[in-house]
Backbone as CSV, one residue per row, in Angstrom:
resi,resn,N_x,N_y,N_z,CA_x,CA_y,CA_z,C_x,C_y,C_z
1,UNK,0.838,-1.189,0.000,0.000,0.000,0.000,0.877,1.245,0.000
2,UNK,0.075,2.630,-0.405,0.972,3.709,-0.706,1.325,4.218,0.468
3,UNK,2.161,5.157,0.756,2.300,5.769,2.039,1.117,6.869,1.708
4,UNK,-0.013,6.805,3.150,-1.046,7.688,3.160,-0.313,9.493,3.252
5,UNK,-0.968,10.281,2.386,-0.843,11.938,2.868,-1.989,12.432,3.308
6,UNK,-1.810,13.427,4.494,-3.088,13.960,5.156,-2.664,15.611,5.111
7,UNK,-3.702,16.573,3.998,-3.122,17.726,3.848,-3.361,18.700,5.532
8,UNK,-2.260,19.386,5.802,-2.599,20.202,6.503,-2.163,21.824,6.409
9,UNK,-2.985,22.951,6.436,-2.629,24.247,6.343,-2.275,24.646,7.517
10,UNK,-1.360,25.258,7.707,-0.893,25.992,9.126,-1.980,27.282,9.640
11,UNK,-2.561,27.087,11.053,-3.227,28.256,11.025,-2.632,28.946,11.660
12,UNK,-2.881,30.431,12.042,-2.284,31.092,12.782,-2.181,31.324,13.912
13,UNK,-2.790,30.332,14.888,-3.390,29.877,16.362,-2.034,28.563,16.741
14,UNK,-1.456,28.033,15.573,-0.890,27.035,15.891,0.539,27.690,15.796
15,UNK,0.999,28.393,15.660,2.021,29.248,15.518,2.186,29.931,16.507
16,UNK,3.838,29.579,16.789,4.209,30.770,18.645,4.970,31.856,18.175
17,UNK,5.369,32.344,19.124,6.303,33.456,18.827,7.746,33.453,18.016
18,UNK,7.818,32.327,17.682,9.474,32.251,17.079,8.450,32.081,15.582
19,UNK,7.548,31.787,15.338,6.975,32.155,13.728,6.797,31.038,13.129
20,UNK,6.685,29.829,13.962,6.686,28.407,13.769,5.568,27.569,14.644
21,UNK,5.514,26.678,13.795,4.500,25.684,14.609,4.967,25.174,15.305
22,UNK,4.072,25.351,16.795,4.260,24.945,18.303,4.008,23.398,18.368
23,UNK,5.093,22.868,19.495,5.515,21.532,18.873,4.495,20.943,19.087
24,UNK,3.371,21.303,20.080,2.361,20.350,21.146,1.575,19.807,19.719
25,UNK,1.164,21.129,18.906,0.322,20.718,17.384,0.781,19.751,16.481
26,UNK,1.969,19.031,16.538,2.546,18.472,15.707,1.883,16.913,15.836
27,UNK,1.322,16.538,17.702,0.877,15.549,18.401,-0.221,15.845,17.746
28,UNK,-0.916,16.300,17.837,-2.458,17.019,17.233,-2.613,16.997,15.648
29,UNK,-1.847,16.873,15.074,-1.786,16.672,13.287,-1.530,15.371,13.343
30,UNK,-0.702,14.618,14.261,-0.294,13.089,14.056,-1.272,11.962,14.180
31,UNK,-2.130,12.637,15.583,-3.282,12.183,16.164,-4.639,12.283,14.982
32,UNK,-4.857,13.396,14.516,-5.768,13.445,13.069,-5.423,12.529,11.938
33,UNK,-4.307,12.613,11.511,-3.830,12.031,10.474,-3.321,10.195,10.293
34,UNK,-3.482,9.837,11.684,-3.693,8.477,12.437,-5.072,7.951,11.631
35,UNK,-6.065,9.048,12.374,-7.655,8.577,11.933,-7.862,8.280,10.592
36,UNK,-7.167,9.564,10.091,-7.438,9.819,8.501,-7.191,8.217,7.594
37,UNK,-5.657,7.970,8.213,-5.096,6.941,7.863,-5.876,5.192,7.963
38,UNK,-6.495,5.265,9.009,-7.166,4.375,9.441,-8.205,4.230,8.403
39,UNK,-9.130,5.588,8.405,-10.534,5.014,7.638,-10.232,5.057,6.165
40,UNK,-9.326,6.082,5.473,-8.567,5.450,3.950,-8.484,4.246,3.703
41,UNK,-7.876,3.488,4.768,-7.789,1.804,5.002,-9.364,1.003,4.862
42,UNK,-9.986,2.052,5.291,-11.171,1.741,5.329,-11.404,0.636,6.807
43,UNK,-11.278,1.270,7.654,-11.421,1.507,8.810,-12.101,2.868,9.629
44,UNK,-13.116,2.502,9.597,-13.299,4.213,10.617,-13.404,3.831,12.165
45,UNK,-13.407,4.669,13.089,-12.636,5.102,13.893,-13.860,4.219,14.800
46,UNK,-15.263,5.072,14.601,-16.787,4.595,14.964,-16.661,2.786,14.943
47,UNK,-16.346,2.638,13.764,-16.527,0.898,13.610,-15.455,0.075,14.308
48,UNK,-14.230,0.611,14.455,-13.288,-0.059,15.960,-13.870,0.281,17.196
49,UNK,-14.698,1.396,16.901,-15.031,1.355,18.914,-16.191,0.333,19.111
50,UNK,-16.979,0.397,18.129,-18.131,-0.892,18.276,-18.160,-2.028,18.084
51,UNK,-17.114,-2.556,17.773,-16.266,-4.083,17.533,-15.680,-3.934,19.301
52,UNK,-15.419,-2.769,19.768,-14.772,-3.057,21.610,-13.326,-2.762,21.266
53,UNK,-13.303,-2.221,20.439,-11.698,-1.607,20.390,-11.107,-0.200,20.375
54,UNK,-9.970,0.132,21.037,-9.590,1.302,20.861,-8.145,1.310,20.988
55,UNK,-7.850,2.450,20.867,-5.729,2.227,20.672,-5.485,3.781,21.370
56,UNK,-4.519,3.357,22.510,-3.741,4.189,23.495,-2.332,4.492,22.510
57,UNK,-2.158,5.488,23.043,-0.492,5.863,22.725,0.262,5.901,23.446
58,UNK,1.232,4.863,23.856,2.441,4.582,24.569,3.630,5.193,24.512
59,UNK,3.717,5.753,23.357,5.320,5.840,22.867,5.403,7.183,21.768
60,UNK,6.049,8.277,21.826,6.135,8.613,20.689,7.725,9.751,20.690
61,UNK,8.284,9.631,19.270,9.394,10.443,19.269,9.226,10.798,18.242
62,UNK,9.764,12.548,18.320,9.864,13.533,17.657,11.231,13.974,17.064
63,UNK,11.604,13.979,15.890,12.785,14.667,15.204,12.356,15.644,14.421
64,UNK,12.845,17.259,15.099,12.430,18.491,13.899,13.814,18.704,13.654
65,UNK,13.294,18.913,11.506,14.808,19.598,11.129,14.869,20.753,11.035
66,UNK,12.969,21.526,11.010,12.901,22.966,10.635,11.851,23.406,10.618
67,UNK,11.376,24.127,10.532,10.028,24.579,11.226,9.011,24.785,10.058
68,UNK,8.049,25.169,10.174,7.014,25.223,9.803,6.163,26.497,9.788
69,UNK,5.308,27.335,9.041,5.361,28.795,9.663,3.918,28.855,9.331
70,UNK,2.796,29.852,9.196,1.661,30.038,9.558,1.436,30.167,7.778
71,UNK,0.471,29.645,7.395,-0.105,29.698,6.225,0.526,28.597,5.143
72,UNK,1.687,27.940,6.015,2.168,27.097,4.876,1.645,25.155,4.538
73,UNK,1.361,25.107,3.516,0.898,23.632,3.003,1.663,22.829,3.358
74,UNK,1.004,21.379,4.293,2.137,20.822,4.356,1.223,19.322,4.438
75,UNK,1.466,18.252,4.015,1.424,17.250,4.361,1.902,16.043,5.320
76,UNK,1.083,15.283,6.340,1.307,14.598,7.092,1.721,13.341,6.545
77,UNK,2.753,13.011,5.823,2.640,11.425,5.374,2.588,10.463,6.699
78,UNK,1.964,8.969,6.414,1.786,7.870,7.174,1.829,6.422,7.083
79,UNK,2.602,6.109,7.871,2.643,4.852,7.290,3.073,3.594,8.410
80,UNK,2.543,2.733,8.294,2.958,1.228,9.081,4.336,1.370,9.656
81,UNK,4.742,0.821,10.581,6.431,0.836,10.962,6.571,-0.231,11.588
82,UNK,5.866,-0.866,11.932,5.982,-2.119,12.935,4.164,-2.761,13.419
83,UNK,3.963,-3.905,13.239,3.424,-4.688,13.700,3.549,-5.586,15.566
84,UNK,3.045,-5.673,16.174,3.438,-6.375,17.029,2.260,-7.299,17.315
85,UNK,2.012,-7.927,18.715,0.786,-8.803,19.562,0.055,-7.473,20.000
86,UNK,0.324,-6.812,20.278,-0.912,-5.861,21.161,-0.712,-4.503,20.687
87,UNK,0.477,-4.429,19.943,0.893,-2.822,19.650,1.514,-2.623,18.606
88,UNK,1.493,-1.836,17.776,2.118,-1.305,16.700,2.198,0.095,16.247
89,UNK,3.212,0.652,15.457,4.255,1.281,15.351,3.755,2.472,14.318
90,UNK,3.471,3.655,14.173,3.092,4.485,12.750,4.204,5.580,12.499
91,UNK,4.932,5.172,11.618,5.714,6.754,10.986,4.831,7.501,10.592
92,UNK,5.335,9.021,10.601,4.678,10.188,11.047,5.848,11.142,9.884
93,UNK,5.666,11.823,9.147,6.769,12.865,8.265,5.840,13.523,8.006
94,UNK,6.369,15.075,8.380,5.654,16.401,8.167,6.402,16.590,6.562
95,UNK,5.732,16.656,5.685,6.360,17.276,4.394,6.019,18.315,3.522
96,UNK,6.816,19.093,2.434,6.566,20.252,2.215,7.798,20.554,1.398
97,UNK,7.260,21.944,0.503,8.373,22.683,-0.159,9.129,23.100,0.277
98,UNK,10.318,23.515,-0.709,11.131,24.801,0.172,10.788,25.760,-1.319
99,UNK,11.370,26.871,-0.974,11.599,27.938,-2.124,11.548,27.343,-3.273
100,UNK,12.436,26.841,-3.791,12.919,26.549,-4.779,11.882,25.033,-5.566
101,UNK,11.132,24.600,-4.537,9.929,23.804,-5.150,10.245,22.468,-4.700
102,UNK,11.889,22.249,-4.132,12.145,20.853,-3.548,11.231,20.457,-2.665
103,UNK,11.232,18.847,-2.608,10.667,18.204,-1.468,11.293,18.503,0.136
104,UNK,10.898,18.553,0.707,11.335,18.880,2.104,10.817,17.718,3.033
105,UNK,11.141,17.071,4.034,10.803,17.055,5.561,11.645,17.882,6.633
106,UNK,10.255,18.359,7.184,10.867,18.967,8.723,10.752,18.449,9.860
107,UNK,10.059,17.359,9.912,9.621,16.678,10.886,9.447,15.259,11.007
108,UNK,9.736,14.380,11.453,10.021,13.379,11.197,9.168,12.653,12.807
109,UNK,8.752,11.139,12.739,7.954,10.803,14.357,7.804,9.630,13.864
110,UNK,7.529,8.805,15.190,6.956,6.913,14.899,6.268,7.010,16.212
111,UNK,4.783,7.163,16.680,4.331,6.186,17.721,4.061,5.176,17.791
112,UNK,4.028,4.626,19.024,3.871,3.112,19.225,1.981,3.326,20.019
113,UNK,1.305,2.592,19.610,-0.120,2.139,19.866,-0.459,1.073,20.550
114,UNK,-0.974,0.524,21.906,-1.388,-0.287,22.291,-2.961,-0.832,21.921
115,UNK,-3.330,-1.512,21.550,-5.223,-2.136,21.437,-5.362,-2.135,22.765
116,UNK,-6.322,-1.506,23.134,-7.186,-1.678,24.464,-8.321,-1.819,24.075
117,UNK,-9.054,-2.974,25.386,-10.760,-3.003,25.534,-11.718,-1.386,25.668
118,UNK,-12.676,-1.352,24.987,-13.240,0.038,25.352,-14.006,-0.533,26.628
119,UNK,-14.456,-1.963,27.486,-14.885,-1.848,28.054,-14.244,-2.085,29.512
120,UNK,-12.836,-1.891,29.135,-11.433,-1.712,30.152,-11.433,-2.665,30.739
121,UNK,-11.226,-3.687,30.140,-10.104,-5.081,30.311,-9.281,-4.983,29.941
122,UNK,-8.358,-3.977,29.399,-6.795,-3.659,29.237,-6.376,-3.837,27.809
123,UNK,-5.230,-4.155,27.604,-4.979,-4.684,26.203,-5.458,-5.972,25.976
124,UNK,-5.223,-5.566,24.122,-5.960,-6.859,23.516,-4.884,-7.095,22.338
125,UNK,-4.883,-8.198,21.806,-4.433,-8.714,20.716,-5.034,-7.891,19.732
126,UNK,-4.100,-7.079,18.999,-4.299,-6.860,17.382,-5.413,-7.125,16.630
127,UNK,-7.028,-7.018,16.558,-7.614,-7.797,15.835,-7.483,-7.748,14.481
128,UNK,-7.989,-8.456,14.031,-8.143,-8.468,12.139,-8.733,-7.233,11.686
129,UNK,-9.959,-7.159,11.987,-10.099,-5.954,11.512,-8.818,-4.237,11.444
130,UNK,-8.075,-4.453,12.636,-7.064,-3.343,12.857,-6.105,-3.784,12.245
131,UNK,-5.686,-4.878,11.774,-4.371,-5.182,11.473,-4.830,-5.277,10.214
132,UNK,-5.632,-5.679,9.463,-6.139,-5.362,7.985,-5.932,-4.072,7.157
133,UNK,-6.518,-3.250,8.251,-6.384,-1.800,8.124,-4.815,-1.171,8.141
134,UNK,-4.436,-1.724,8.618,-2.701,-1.027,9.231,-1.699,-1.805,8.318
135,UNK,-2.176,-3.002,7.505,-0.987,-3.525,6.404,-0.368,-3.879,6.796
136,UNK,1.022,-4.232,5.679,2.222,-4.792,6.296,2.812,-3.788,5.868
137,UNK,3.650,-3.483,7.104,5.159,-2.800,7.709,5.738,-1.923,6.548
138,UNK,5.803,-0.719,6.299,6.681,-0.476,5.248,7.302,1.404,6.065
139,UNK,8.168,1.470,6.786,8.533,2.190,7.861,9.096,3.582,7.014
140,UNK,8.837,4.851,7.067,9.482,5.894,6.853,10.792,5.898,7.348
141,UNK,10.802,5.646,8.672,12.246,6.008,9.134,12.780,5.036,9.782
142,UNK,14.875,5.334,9.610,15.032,3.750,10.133,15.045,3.505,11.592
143,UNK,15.291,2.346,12.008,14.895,1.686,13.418,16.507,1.617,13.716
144,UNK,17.003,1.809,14.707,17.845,1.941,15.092,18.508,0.751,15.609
């Protein structure tokens, strides 16, 4: 499958004083663009919670190379990074122009997701339906 893009415009609410997007929003575009990713898969978000499923975020790391500024187009790419029993892995790349029309990333991320019961019996095994949706593994960034 392709690596998913989720467009996002910078507003001017998400922007601090250095003229860049504030990092907290970056969790907040990753977190949207998760969903987005999901129901493209054709998964929506509604139909995992009524199957008794939902997914916590355990884990997540952030690499910025450069910022981002108020009004500018940028896309969230997404994609699989890891599979596991109860949890798995999503690369996260903020992307975008520069001047000159090149491709850019400024931002780079992988969280890790646990399956939990919505009716809080804790984690759960991966079901089919989520792991259908989420593919096999094809990671933006490398694993160390």
């Amino acid at each position: 499958m392709a690596t998913f893009e989720f467009p996002v415009r910078v507003r001017y609410h998400e922007v601090d004083a250095q003229g860049v997007v504030f990092n907290a929003w970056y969790l907040a575009w990753f977190d949207e663009a998760m969903t987005e990713f999901l129901e493209h898969r054709g998964l929506t978000y509604r139909t995992m919670l009524d199957a008794g499923y939902d997914v916590q975020l355990v884990h997540t790391e952030i690499d910025w190379r450069s910022g981002v500024g108020w009004g500018e187009d940028v896309v969230i790419a997404v994609s699989t990074a890891r599979l596991g029993r109860t949890s798995f892995a999503l690369d996260f790349q903020v992307r975008g122009t520069d001047d000159a029309g090149s491709p850019t990333v400024s931002c780079g991320c992988r969280t890790v997701y646990v399956v939990v019961a919505v009716d809080g019996t804790g984690k759960q095994e991966i079901p089919p339906l989520i792991r259908n949706a989420l593919g096999a593994p094809e990671p933006l960034l490398p694993y160390d």
